[in-house]
N, C-alpha and C positions, 0 to 999 in steps of 0.2 A: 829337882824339877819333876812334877808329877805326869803321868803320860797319861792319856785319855784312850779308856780303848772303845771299839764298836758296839754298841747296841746288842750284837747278836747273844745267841744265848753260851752260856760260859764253858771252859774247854771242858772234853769229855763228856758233855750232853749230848747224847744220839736224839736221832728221832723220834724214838722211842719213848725218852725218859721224859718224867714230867706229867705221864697224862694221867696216870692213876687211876680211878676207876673205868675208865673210857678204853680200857685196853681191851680188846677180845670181845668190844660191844659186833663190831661186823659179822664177828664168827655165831655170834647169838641170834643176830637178826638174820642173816644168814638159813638158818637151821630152824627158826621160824617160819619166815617168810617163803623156805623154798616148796614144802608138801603143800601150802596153799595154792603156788604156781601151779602146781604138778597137777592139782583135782582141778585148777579152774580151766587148765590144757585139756586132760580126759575129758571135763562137760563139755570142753566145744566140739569135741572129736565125736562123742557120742550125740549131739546133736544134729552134728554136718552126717553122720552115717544116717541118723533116722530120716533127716530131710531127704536124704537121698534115697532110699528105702520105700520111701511113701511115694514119693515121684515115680521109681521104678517101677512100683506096685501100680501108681495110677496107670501111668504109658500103659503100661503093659495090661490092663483091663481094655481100655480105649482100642488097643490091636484085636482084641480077642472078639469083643461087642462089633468092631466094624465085618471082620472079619464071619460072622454069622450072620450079621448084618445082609452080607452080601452072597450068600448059601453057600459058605467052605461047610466043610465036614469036619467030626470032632479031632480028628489027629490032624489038619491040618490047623486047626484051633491051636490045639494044644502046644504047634511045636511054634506058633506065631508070638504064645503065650511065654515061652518057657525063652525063648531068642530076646525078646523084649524085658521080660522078668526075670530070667536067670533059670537056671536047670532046677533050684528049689524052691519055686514060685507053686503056687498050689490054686487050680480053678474052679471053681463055682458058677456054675451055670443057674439061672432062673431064667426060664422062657415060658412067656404068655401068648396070648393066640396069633399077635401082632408085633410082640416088643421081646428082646431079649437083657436080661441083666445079666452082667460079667463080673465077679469079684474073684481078686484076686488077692492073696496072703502070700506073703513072705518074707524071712527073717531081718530084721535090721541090721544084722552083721553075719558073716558067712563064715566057713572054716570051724573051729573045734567052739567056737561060739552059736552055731546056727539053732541047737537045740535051747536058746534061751527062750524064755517067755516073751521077751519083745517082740513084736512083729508088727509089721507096716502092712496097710489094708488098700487096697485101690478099689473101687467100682464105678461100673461104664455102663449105663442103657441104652440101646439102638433100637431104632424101628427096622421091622425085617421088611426085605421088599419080597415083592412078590411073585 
């Protein structure tokens, strides 16, 4: 009498055996697919800092313009500038006989990167009173 046995695959088959080329495809795709993760993490990273850089930059002109706006003096300008923009925000003044412009620069990321060429710009014009 003949015995019937299950479907399954025959003894001594691991998980393993059988796939033949398709073995170590994860580890490929893997090692592909991960430096592409990695740069498209940095782009977002370096663009959530510049976004934020250029908003700093603006605020922080916007404080400086009201602020002359309404006849402070330059070092209390400067420290309104520098509390709003960060200690290495850099101010430019332009004042006309009635209007002041405030521009303001500073780096898009801080720490041992601040000397890079990137840098975020804000400017703010107010009419002076009188």
């Amino acid at each position: 009498m003949a015995r019937h046995r299950s479907s399954g695959p025959p003894p001594g088959a691991g998980p393993d055996r059988g796939r033949g080329p398709e073995r170590g495809a994860v580890t490929a795709e893997l090692a592909v697919g991960l430096p592409v993760v990695v740069l498209l993490l940095v782009a977002v990273l370096t663009l959530t800092a510049a976004s934020t850089a250029q908003m700093r930059a603006l605020d922080a002109a916007r404080a400086g313009a009201r602020a002359y706006a309404i006849g402070e003096d330059d070092a209390t300008v400067r420290q309104a500038v520098a509390r709003v923009g960060g200690q290495d925000a850099e101010l430019t003044v332009d004042r006309d006989e009635s209007w002041v412009r405030v521009t303001v620069t500073r780096p898009v990321v801080g720490g041992w990167f601040a000397s890079a060429p990137v840098r975020a710009t804000g400017e703010a014009t107010a009419w002076v009173e009188p």
